[in-house]
Structures are given as structure tokens and as C-alpha cells.
PDB file of N, CA, C and O in Angstrom:
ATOM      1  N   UNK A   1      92.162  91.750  51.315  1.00  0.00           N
ATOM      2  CA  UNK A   1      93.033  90.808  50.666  1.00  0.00           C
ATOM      3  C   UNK A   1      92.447  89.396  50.697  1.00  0.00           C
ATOM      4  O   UNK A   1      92.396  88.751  49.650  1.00  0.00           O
ATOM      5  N   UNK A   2      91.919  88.789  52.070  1.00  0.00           N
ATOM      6  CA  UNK A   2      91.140  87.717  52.145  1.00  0.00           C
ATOM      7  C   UNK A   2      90.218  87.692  50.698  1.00  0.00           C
ATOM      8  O   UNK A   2      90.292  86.844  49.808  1.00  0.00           O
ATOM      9  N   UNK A   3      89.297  88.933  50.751  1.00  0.00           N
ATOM     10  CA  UNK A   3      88.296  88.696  49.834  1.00  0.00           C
ATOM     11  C   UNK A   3      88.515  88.406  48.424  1.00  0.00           C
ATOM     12  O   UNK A   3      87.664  87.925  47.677  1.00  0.00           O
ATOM     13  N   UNK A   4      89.882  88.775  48.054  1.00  0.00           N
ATOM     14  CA  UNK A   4      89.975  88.597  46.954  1.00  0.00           C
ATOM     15  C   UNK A   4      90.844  87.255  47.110  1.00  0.00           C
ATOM     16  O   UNK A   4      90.364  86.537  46.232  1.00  0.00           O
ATOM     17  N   UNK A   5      91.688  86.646  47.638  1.00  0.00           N
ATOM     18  CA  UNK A   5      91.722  85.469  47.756  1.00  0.00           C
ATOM     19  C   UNK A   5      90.464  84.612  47.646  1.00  0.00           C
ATOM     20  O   UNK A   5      90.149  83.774  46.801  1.00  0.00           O
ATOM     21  N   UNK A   6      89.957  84.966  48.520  1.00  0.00           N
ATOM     22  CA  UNK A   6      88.489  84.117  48.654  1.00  0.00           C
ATOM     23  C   UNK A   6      87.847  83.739  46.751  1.00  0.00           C
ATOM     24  O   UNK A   6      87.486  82.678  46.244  1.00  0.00           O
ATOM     25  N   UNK A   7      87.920  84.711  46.350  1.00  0.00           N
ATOM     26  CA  UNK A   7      87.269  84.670  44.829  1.00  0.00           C
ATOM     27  C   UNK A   7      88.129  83.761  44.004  1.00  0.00           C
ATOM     28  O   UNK A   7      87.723  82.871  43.257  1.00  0.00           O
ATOM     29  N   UNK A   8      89.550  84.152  44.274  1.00  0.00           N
ATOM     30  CA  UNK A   8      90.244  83.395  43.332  1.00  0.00           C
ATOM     31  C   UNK A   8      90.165  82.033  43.257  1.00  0.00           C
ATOM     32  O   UNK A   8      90.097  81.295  42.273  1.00  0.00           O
ATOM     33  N   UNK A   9      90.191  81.714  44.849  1.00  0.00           N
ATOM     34  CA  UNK A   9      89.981  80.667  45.141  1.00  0.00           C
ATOM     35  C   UNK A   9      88.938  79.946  43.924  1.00  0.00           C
ATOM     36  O   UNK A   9      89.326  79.336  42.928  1.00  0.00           O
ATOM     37  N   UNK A  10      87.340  80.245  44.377  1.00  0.00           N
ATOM     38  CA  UNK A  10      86.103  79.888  43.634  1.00  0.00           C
ATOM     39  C   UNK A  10      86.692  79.924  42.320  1.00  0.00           C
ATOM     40  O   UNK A  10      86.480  78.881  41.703  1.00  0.00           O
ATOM     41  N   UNK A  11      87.526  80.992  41.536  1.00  0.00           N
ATOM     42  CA  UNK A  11      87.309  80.817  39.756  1.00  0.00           C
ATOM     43  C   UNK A  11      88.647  80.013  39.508  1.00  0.00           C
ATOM     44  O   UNK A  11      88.591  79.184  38.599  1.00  0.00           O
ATOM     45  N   UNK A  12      89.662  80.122  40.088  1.00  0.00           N
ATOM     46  CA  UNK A  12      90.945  79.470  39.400  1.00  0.00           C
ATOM     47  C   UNK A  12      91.124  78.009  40.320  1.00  0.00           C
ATOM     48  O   UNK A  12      90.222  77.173  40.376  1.00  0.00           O
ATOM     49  N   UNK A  13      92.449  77.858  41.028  1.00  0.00           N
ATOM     50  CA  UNK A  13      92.265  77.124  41.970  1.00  0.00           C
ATOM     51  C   UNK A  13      93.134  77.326  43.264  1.00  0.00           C
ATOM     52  O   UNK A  13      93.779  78.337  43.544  1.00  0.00           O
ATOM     53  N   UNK A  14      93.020  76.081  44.054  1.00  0.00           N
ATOM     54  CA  UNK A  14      93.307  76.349  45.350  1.00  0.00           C
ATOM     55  C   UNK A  14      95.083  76.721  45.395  1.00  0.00           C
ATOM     56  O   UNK A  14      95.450  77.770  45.922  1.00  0.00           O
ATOM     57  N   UNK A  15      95.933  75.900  44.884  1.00  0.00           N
ATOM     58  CA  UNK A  15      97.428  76.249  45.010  1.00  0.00           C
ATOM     59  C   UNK A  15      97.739  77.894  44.013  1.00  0.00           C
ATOM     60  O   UNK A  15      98.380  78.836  44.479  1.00  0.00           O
ATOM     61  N   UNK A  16      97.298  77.881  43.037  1.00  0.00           N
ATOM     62  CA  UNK A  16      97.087  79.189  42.940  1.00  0.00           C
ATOM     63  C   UNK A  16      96.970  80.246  43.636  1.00  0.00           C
ATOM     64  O   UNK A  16      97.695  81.223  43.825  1.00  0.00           O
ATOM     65  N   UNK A  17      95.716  79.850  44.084  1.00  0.00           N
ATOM     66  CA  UNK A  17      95.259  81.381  44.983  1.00  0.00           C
ATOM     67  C   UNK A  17      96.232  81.373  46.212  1.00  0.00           C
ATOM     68  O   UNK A  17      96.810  82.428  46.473  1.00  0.00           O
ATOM     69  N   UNK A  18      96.424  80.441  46.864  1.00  0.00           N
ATOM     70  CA  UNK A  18      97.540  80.525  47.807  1.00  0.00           C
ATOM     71  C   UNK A  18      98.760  81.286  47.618  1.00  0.00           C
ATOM     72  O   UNK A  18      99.245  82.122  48.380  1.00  0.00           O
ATOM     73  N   UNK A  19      99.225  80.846  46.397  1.00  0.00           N
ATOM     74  CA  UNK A  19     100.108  81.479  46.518  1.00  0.00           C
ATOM     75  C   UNK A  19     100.026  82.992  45.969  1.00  0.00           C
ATOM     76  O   UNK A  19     100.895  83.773  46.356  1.00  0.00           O
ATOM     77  N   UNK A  20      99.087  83.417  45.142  1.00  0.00           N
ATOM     78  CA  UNK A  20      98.516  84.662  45.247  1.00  0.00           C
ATOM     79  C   UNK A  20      98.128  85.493  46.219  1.00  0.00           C
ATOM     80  O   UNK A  20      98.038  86.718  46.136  1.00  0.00           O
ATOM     81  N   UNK A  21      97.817  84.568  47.476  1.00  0.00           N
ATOM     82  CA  UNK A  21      97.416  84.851  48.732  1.00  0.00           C
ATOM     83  C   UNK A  21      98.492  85.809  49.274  1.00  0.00           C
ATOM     84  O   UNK A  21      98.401  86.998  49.579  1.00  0.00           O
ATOM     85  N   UNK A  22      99.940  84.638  49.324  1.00  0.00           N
ATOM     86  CA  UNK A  22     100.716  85.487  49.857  1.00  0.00           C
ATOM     87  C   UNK A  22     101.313  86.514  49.173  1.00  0.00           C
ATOM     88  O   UNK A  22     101.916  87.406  49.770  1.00  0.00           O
ATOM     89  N   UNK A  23     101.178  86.469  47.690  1.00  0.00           N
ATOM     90  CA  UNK A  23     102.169  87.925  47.185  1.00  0.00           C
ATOM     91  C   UNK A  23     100.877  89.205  47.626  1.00  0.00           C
ATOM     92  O   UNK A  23     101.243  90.377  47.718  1.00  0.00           O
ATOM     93  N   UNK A  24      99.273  88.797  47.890  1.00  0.00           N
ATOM     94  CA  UNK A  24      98.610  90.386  47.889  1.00  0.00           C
ATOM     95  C   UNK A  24      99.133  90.482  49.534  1.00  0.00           C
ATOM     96  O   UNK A  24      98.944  91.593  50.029  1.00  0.00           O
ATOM     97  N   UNK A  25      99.713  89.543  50.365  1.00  0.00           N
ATOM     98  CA  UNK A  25      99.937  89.820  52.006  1.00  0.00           C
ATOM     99  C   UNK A  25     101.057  90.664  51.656  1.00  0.00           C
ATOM    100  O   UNK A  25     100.926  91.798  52.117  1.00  0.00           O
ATOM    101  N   UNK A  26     101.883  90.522  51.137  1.00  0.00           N
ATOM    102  CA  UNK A  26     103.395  91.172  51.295  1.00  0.00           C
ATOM    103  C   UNK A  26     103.264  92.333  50.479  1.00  0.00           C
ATOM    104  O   UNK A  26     104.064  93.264  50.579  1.00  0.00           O
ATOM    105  N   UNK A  27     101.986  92.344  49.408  1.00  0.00           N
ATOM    106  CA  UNK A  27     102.224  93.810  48.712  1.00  0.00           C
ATOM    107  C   UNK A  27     100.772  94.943  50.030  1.00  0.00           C
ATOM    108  O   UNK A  27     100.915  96.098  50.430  1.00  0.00           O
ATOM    109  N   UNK A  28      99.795  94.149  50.265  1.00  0.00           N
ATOM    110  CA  UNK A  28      99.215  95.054  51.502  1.00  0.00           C
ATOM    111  C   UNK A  28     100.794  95.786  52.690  1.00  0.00           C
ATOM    112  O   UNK A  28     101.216  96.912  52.956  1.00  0.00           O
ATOM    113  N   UNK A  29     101.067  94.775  52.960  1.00  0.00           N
ATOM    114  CA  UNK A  29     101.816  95.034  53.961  1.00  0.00           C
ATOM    115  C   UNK A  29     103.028  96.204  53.701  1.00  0.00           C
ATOM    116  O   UNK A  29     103.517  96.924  54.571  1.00  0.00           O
ATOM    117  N   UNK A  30     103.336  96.187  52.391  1.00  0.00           N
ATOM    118  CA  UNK A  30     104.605  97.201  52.141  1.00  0.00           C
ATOM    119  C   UNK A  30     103.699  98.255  51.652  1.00  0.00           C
ATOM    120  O   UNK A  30     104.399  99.252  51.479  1.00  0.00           O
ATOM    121  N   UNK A  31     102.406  98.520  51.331  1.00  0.00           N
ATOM    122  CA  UNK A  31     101.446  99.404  51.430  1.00  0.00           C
ATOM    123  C   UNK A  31     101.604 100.319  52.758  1.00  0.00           C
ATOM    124  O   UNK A  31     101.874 101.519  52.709  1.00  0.00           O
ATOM    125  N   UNK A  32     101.366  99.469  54.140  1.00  0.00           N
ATOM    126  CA  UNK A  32     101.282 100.661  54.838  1.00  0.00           C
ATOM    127  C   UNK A  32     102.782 100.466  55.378  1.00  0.00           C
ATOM    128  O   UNK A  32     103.008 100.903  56.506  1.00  0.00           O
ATOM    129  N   UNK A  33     103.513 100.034  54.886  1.00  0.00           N
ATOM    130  CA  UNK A  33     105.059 100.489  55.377  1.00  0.00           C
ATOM    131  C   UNK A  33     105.299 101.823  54.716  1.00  0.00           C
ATOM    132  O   UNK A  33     105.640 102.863  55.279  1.00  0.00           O
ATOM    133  N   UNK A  34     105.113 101.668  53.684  1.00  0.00           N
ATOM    134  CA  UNK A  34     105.109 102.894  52.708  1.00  0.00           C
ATOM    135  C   UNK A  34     104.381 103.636  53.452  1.00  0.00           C
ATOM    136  O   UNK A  34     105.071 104.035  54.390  1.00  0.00           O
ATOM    137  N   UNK A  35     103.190 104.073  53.513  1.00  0.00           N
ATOM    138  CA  UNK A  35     102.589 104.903  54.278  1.00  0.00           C
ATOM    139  C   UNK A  35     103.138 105.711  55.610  1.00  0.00           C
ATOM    140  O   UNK A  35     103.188 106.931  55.768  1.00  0.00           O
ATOM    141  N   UNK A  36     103.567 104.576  56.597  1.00  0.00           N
ATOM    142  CA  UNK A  36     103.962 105.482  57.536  1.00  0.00           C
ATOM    143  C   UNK A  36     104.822 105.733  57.233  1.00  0.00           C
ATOM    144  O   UNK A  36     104.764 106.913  57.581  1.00  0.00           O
ATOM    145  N   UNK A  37     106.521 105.554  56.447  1.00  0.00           N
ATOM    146  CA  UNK A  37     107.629 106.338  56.317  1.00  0.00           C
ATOM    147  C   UNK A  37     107.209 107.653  55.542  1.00  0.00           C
ATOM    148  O   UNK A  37     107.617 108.746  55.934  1.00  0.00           O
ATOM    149  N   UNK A  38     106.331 107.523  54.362  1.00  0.00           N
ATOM    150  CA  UNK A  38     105.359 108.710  54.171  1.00  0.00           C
ATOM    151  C   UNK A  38     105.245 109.837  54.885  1.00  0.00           C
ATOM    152  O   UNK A  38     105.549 111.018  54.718  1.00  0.00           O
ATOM    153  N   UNK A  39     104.595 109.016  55.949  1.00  0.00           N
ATOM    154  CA  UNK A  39     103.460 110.009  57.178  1.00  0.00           C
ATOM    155  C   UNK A  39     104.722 110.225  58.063  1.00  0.00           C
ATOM    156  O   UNK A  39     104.265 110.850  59.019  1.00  0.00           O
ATOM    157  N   UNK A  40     105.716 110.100  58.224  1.00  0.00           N
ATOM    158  CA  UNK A  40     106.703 110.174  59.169  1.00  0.00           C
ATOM    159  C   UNK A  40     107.981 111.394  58.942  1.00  0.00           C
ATOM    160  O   UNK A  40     108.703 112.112  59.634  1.00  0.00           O
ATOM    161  N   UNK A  41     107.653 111.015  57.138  1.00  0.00           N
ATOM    162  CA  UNK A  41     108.357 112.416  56.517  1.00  0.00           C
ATOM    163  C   UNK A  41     107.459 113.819  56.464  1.00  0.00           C
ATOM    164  O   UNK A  41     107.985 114.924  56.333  1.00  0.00           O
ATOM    165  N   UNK A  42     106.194 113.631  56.573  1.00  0.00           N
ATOM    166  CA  UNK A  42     105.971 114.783  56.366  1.00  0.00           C
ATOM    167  C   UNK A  42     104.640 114.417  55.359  1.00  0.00           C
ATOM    168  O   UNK A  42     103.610 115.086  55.436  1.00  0.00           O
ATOM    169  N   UNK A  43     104.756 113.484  54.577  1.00  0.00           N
ATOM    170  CA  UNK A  43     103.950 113.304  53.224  1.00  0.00           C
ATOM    171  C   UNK A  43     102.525 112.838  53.757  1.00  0.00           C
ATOM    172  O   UNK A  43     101.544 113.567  53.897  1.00  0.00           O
ATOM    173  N   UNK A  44     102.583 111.885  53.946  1.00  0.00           N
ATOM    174  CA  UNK A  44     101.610 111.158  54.169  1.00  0.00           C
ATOM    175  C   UNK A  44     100.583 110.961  53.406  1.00  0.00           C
ATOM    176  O   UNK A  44      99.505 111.550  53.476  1.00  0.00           O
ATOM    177  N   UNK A  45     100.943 109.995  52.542  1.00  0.00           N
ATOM    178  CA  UNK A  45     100.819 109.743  50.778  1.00  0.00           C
ATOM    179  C   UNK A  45      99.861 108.283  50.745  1.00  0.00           C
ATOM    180  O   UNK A  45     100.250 107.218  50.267  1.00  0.00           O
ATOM    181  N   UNK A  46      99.219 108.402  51.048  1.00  0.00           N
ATOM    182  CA  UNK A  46      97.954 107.208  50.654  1.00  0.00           C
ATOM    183  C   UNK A  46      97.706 106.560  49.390  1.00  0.00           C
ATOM    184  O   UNK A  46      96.991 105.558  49.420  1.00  0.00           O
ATOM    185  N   UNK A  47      98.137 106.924  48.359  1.00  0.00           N
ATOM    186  CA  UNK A  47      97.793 106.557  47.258  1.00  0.00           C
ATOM    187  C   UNK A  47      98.343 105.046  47.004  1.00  0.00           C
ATOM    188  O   UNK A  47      97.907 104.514  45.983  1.00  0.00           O
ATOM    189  N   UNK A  48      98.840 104.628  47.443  1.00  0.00           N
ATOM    190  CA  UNK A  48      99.790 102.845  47.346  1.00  0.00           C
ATOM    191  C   UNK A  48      98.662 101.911  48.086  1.00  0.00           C
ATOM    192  O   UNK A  48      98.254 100.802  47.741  1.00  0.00           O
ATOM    193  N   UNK A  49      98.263 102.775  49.300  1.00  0.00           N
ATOM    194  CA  UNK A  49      97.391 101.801  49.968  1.00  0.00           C
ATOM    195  C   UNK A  49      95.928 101.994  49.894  1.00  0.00           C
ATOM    196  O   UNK A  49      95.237 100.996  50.096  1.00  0.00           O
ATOM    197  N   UNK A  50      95.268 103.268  49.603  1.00  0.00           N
ATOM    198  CA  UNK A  50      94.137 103.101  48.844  1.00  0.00           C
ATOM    199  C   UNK A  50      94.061 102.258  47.663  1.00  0.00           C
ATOM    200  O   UNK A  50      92.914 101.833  47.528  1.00  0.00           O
ATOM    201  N   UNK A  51      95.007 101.785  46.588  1.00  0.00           N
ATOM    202  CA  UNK A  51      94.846 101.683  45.811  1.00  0.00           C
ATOM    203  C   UNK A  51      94.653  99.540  46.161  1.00  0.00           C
ATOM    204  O   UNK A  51      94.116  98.598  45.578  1.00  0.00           O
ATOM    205  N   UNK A  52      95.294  99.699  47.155  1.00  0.00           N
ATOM    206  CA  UNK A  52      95.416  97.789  47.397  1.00  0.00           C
ATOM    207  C   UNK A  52      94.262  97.911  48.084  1.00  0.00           C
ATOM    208  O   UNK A  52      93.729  96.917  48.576  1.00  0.00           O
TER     209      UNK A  52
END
């Protein structure tokens, strides 16, 4: 997530990417929330968080 912050940073700009920063933190993060209720049912379904 850094890394792609990091880029945005360089092509667009800084208040931008910030706040881009935080929507890829909160969509990583409900990535592996998702995951373990997943993995907790039984599923254990990777595809949300491979994909971030």
C-alpha cells in the first residue's frame, strides 16, 4: 500500500495521495478482515486480499 502511495505521491500530488493513502489503509485492512471471517467459516477465500 506504501508503494503505491509512494508513486502517487511522485505523479499526482501530495494531499491527494494522502488521502488516497488512507482509503488503500482501510480497504487493505477490511481485506484481511474479510479473510479471516472467511478462514473462520470454513472458506478461507483469498481472493479480496490477493487482489489489494
Amino acid at each position: 500500500m506504501t508503494l503505491h502511495a509512494t508513486v502517487l505521491i511522485e505523479r499526482i500530488s501530495i494531499v491527494t495521495s494522502l488521502r488516497l493513502l488512507l482509503f488503500l489503509i482501510a480497504i487493505g485492512t477490511e481485506s484481511v478482515m474479510y479473510w479471516s471471517w472467511s478462514k473462520q467459516h470454513g472458506i478461507g477465500n483469498l481472493n479480496f486480499y490477493i487482489v489489494m
